[in-house]
KEZASE-511947 format. One record per residue (C-alpha): x, y, z; residue number from 1; residue in three letters. Coordinates in pm, whole numbers. Example, Ala and Ser with C-alpha at 12.3 -4.5 7.8 and 13.67 -1.06 7.14 Angstrom:
BEGIN
east|north|up|vovo|kegu
1230|-450|780|1|ALA $
1367|-106|714|2|SER $
% end
This chain:
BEGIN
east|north|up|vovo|kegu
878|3897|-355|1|UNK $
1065|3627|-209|2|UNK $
915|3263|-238|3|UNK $
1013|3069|63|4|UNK $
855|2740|-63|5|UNK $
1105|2411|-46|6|UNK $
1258|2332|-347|7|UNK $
1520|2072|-511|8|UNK $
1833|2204|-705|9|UNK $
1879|1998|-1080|10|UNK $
2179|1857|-896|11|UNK $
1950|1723|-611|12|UNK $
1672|1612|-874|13|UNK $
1949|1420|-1075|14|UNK $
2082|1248|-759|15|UNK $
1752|1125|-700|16|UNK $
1692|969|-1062|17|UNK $
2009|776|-1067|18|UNK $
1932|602|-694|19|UNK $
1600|534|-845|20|UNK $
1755|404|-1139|21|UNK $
1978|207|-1031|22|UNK $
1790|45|-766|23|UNK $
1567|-58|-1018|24|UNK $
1844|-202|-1140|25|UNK $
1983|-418|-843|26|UNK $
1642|-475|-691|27|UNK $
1471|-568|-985|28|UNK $
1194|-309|-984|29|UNK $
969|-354|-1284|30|UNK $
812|19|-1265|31|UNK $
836|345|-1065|32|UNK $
675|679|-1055|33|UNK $
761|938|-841|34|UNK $
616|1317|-807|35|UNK $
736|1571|-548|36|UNK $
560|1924|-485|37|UNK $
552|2187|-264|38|UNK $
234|2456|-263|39|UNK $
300|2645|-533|40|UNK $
444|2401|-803|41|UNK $
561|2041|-876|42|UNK $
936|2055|-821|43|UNK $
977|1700|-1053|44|UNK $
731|1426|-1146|45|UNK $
897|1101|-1360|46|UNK $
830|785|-1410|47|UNK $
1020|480|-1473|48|UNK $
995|142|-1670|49|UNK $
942|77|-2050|50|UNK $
565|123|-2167|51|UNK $
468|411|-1862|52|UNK $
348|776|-1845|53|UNK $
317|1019|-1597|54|UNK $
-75|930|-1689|55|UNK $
-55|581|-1658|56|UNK $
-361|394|-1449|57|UNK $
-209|247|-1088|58|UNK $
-393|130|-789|59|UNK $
-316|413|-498|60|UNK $
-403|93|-234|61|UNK $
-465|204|116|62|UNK $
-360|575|8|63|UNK $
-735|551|-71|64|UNK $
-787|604|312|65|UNK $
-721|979|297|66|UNK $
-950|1014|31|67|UNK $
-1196|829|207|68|UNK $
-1123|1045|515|69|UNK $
-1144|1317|314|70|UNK $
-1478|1266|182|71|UNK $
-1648|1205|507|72|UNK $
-1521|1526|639|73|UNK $
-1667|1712|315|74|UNK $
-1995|1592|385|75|UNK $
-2011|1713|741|76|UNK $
-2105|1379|906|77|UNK $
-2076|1409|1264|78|UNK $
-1808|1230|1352|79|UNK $
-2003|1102|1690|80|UNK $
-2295|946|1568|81|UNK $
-2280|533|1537|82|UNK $
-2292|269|1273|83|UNK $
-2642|233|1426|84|UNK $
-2802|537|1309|85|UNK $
-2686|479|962|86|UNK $
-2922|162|940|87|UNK $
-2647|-94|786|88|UNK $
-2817|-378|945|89|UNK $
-2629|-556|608|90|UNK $
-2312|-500|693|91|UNK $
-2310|-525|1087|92|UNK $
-2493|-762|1271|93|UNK $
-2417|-726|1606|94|UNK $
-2539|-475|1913|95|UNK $
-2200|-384|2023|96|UNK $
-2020|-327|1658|97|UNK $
-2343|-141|1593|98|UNK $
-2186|152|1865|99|UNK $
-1904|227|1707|100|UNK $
-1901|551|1590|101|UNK $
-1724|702|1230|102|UNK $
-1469|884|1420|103|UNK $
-1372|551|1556|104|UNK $
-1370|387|1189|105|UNK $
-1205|684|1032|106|UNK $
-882|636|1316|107|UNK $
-893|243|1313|108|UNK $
-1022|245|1706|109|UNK $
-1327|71|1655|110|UNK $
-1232|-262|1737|111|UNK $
-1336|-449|1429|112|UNK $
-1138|-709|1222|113|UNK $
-980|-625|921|114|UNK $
-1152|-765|691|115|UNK $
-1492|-849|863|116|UNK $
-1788|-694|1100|117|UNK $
-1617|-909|1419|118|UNK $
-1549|-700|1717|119|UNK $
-1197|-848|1816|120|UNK $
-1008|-541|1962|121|UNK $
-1063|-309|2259|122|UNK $
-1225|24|2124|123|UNK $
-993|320|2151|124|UNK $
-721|83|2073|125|UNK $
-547|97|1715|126|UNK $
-652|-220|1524|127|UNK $
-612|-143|1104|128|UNK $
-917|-251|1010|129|UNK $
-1000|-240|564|130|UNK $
-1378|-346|655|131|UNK $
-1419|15|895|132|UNK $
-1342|159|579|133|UNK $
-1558|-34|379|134|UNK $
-1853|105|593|135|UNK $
-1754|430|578|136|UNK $
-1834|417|227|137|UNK $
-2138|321|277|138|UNK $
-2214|553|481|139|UNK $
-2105|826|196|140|UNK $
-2339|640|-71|141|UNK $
-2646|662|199|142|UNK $
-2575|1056|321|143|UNK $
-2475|1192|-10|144|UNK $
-2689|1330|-277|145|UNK $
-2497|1096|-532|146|UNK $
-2592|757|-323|147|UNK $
-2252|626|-444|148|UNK $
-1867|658|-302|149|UNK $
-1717|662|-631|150|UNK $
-1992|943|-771|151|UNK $
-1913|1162|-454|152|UNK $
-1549|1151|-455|153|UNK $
-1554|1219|-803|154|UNK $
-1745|1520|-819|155|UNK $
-1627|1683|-442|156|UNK $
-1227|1509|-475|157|UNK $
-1117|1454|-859|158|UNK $
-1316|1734|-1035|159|UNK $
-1286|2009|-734|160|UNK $
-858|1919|-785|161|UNK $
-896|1826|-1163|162|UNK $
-769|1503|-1088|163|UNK $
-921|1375|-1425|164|UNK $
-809|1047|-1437|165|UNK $
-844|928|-1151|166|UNK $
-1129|729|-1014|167|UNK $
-1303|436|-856|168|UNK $
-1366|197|-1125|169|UNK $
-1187|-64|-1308|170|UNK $
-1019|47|-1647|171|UNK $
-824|-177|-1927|172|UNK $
-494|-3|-1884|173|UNK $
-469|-46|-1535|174|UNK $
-99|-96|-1456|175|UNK $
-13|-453|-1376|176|UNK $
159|-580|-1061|177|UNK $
428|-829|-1033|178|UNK $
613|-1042|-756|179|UNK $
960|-1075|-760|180|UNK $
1152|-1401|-766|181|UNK $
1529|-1367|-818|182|UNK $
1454|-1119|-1097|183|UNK $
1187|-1339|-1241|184|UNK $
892|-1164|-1209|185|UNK $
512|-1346|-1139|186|UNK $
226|-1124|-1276|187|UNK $
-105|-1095|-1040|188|UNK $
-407|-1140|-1254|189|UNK $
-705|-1092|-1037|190|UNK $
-701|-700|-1074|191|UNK $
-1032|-715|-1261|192|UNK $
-1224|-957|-999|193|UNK $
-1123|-760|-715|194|UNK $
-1232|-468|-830|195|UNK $
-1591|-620|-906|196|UNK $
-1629|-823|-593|197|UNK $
-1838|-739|-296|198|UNK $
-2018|-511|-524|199|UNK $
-1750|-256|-439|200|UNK $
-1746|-256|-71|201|UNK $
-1387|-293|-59|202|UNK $
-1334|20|-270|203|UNK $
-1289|279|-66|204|UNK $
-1066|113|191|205|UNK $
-775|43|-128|206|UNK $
-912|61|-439|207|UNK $
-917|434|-629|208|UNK $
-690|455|-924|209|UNK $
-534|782|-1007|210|UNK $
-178|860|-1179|211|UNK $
146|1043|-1072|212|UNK $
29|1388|-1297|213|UNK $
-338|1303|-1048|214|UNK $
-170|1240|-701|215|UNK $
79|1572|-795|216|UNK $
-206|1759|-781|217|UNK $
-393|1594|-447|218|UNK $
-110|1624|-243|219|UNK $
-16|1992|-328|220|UNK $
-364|2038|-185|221|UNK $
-189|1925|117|222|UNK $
23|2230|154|223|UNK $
-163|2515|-32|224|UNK $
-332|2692|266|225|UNK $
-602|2905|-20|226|UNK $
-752|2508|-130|227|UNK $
-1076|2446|1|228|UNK $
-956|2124|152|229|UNK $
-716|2290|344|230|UNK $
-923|2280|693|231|UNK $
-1018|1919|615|232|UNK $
-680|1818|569|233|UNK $
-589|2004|913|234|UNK $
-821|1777|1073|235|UNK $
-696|1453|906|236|UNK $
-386|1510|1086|237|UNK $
-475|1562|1417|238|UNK $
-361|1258|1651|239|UNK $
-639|1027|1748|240|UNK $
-503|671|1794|241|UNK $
-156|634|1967|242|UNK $
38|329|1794|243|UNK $
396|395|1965|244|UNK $
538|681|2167|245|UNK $
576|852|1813|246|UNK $
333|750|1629|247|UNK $
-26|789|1588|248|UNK $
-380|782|1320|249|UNK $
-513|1103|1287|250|UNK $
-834|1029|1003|251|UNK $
-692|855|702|252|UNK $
-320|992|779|253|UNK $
-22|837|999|254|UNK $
104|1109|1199|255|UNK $
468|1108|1276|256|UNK $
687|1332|1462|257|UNK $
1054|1441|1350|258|UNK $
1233|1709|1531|259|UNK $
971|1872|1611|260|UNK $
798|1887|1302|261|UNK $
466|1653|1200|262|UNK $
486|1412|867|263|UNK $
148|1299|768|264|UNK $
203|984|550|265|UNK $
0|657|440|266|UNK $
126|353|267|267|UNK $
-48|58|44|268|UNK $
29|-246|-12|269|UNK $
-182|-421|-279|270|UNK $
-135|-746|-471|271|UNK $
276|-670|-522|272|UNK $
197|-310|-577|273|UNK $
348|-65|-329|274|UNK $
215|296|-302|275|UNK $
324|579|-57|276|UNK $
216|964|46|277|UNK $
435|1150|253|278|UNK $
364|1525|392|279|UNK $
595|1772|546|280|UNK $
386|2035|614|281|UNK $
601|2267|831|282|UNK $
845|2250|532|283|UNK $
583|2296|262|284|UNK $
704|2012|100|285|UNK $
555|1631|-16|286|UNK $
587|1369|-193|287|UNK $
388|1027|-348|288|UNK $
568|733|-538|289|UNK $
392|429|-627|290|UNK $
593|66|-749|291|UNK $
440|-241|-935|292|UNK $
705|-483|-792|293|UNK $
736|-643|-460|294|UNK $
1031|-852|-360|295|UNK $
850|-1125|-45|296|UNK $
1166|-1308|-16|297|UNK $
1416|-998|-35|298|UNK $
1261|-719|93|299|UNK $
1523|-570|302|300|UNK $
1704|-366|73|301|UNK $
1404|-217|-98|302|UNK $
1277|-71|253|303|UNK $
1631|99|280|304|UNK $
1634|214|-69|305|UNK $
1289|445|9|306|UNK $
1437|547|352|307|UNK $
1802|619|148|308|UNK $
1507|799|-140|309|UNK $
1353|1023|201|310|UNK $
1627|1167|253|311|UNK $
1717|1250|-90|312|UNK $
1421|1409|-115|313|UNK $
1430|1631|246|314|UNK $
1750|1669|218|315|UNK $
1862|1543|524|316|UNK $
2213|1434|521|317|UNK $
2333|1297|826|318|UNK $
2024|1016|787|319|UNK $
2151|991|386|320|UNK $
2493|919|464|321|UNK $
2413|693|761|322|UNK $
2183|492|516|323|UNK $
2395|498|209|324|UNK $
2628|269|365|325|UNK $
2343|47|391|326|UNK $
2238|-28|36|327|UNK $
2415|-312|-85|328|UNK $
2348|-478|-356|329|UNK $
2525|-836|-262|330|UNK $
2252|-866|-31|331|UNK $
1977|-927|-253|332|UNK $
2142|-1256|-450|333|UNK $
2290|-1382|-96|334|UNK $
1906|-1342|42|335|UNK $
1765|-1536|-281|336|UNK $
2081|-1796|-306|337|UNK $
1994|-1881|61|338|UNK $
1654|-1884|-2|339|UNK $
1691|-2128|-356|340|UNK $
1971|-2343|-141|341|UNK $
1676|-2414|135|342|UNK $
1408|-2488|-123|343|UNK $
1630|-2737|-321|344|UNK $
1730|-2893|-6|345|UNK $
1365|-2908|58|346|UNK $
1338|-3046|-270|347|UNK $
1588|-3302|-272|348|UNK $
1471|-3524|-3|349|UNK $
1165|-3610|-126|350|UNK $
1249|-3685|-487|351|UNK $
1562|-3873|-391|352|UNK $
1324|-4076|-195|353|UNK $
1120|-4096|-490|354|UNK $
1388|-4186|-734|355|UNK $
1477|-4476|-546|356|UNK $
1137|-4608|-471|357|UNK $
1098|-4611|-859|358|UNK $
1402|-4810|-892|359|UNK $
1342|-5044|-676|360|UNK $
1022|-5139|-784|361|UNK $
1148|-5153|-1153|362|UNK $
1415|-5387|-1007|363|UNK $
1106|-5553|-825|364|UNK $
1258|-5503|-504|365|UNK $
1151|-5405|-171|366|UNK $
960|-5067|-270|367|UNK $
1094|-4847|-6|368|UNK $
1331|-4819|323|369|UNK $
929|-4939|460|370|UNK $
734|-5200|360|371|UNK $
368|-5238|339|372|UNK $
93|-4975|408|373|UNK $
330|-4727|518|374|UNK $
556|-4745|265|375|UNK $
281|-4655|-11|376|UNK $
132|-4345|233|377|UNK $
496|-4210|225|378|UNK $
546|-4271|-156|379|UNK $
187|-4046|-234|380|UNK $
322|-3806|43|381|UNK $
659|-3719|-202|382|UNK $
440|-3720|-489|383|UNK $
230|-3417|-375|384|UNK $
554|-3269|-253|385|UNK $
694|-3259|-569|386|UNK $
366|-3095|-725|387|UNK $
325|-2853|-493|388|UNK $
% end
């Protein structure tokens, strides 16, 4: 009779498109795509930029941890045996790494580097580590019927949740990425290779592509108690790592804790590309939004924008009026101008220096404020300044 699911008024829904809009705007966002659900509908899905659909491709980045998570859970590995008994002599080659066991890869307590088989951190301890990942795929491809990550999740993740087009492998129309220079924006063009390389061992720790319509319908399985998923997903987000007093890994999931309540969430971060999941279960309510820009220099004021968008969206408004006052735009041309002022500075001494060296070897004078040997080290010195 009565349906006691969280839900956005128009007037909230409208709030939340302008911010987005106009932090686009004053932040120089090239693309955005938001979708918020709750478990029995999508309360508003929208993207934003010229030449996008709510079925546009996008890398989800390290969102692809829950999904990895996910999968291992589905195929009832236990969660105590070691790297060992999964015979990937190829990808570990040392006795102690070879211990670790894929409950300690799936909550980044394993120890191992980040992007290697190195054992640098103290097990139990929370070390983020893409290359755990990487073996847990492998580990999928040699326990699964399919013998392949992206065949498994397909058929037990995308086609189980219709999540149609969404998958593991590189397509054409892949959304590009861009940094962001004072509004001038650099394109990343090694989407393709990285996709390719390592004969996709790096694919399940960042690399599935899905759309907002796609990740709409994963995380509503979130939240929707009757989905098959449902005790899988209970599991992901039980505590396993501590990072701070609040918070902690569960198995592909960041577990927070907010008055009283848990929020399961997971960023990426991928080549300029920013992605991010957030789950309030108690409040059966979630959300996923994904950007293809990335401010290095400035990136102060696009942090506060998706804390100011949080708590749009949960409708908390002592945090939303305490961050409002926050947003200002001024901040992002004072951050660049200082940034530009310290770069032509940087810029200046060197070709001054070179300016006159020129002249006053055209005037066949002494070359330089040194003479000799020195003099010509320092002149080759600015040169390669200047390039760089």
């Amino acid at each position: 009779i009565f349906n006691l699911s969280k839900t956005l008024n128009q007037t909230q829904i409208d709030e939340i498109d302008r911010v987005i809009e106009q932090r686009m705007k004053s932040v120089k966002l090239n693309k955005f795509g938001i979708v918020i659900v709750n478990s029995s509908s999508i309360i508003h899905q929208k993207v934003f930029g010229e030449g996008i659909t709510t079925k546009t491709h996008f890398t989800i980045a390290s969102v692809t941890k829950s999904f990895t998570a996910l999968a291992i859970l589905k195929l009832n590995v236990s969660l105590n045996q070691t790297i060992d008994e999964f015979h990937l002599e190829e990808y570990i080659d040392n006795d102690l790494a070879k211990q670790i066991t894929v409950s300690e890869l799936l909550s980044h307590s394993s120890g191992l580097d980040g992007a290697s088989s190195k054992q640098v951190g103290k097990k139990g301890e929370f070390l983020y580590s893409n290359y755990g990942y990487g073996l847990l795929g492998k580990i999928i491809a040699k326990e699964s019927t399919e013998k392949n990550y992206g065949d498994y999740v397909k058929k037990h993740i995308f086609e189980e949740l219709e999540m149609f087009d969404s998958g593991t492998d590189y397509v054409e129309d892949l959304i590009d990425s861009y940094d962001n220079f004072f509004g001038s924006l650099s394109k990343y063009t090694g989407l393709e290779s990285d996709y390719k390389k390592n004969n996709g061992f790096d694919i399940p720790a960042g690399y599935i592509r899905s759309t907002i319509e796609d990740m709409g319908k994963y995380i509503r399985s979130f939240l929707n108690e009757t989905n098959q998923n449902n005790n899988y997903i209970q599991q992901m987000g039980i505590p396993k790592t501590k990072i701070d007093y609040n918070l902690n890994y569960g198995m592909g999931l960041f577990i927070r804790n907010k008055n009283g309540k848990a929020i399961y969430d997971h960023s990426g971060n991928f080549n300029h590309l920013l992605t991010h999941l957030y789950v309030y279960p108690d409040d059966d309510l979630a959300y996923f939004f994904f950007t293809n820009t990335y401010d290095a220099l400035c990136s102060g004021p696009f942090y506060r924008f998706l804390a100011f968008l949080e708590t749009l969206i949960v409708d908390d408004t002592k945090a939303y009026e305490q961050t409002f006052t926050s947003l200002d735009d001024l901040e992002f041309f004072l951050s660049h101008l200082a940034i530009d002022i310290i770069v032509l500075i940087i810029i200046a001494i060197p070709l001054t220096y070179l300016i006159i060296t020129i002249i006053r070897k055209v005037k066949k004078k002494k070359p330089t404020w040194f003479d000799g040997m020195k003099g010509k080290i320092i002149f080759g010195i600015d040169v390669v300044l200047l390039v760089i």
